[in-house]
N, C-alpha and C positions, 0 to 999 in steps of 0.2 A: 830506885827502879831504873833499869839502863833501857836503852832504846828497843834492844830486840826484846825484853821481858814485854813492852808495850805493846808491840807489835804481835805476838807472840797470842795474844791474848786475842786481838783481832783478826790475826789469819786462821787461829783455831775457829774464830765462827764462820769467818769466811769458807772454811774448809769443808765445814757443815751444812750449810747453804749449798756449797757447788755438789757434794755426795748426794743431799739428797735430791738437787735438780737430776744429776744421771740417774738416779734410780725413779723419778718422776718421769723422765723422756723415755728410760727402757720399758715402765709398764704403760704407758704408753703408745708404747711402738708393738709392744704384745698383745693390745687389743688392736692394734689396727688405728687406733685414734691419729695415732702423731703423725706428722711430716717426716718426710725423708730428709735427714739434718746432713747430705752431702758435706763435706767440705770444712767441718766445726770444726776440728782442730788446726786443719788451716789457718780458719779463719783466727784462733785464738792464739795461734802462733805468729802470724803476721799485724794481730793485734799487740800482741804481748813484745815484738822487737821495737814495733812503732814507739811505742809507749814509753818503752825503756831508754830506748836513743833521747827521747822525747824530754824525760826526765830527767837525764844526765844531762842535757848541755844545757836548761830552764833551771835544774836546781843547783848545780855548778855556777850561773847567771847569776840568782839571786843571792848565794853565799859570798860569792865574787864582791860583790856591788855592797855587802854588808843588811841585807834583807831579814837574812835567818842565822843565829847562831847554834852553836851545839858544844854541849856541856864535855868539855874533853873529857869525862870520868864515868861518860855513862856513854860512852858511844866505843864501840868495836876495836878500832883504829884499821877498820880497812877501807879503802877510799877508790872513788870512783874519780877522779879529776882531782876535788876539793871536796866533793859531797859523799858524805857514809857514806857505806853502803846500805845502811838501815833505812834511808828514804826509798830506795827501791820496793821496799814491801807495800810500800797505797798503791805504786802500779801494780804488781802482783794484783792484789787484793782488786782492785779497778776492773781489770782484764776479768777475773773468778766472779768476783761478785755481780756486777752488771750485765752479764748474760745470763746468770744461773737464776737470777730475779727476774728476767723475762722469759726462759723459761719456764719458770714454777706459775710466774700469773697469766701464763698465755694459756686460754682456754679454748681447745680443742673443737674447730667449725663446725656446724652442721651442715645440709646438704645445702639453706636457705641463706646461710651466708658467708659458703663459700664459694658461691655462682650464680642463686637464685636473685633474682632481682626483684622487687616488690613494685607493681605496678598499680598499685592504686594512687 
């Protein structure tokens, strides 16, 4: 099995996950429930460069230094420094998945705790 078939298999559920977070935040946002999510792709676009940058000079480091290796027969042969580029798919996956699971478990305030305070 080569590196993208592995990955392949986990961006497919990751992909799953993030589909059905938008259609959780758009029904949602059709009853009135959700927040106004200004700015999310922004924000997953400034997360997703971070991330990358982030990736390539950390797993470039530890390939460098003798850390990790990689099966020259199962890996692409296209490179980012020294590192596949098949380690880039966990940040992908990282950026997708990690919001799309706090949006799916964040559940929707009521009036009492989104302002009210409990004074007893």
């Amino acid at each position: 099995m080569t590196y993208w078939a592995l990955n392949a298999v986990f961006l497919a559920v990751v992909a799953a996950v993030g589909v059905t977070a938008l259609i959780v935040v758009q029904l949602r946002r059709r009853r009135g429930s959700g927040r106004a999510n200004r700015g999310l792709i922004g924000a997953f676009g400034v997360t997703l460069a971070l991330l990358l940058v982030l990736t390539a000079v950390f797993d470039n480091v530890m390939i460098a230094v003798g850390l990790v290796g990689y099966d020259a027969d199962r890996i692409s042969g296209a490179f980012v420094g020294i590192a596949p580029l098949e380690d880039f798919a966990y940040a992908i996956a990282a950026v997708v998945l990690l919001p799309s699971l706090w949006l799916l478990l964040d559940r929707p305030r009521t009036a009492r705790s989104a302002g009210e305070e409990d004074t007893r």
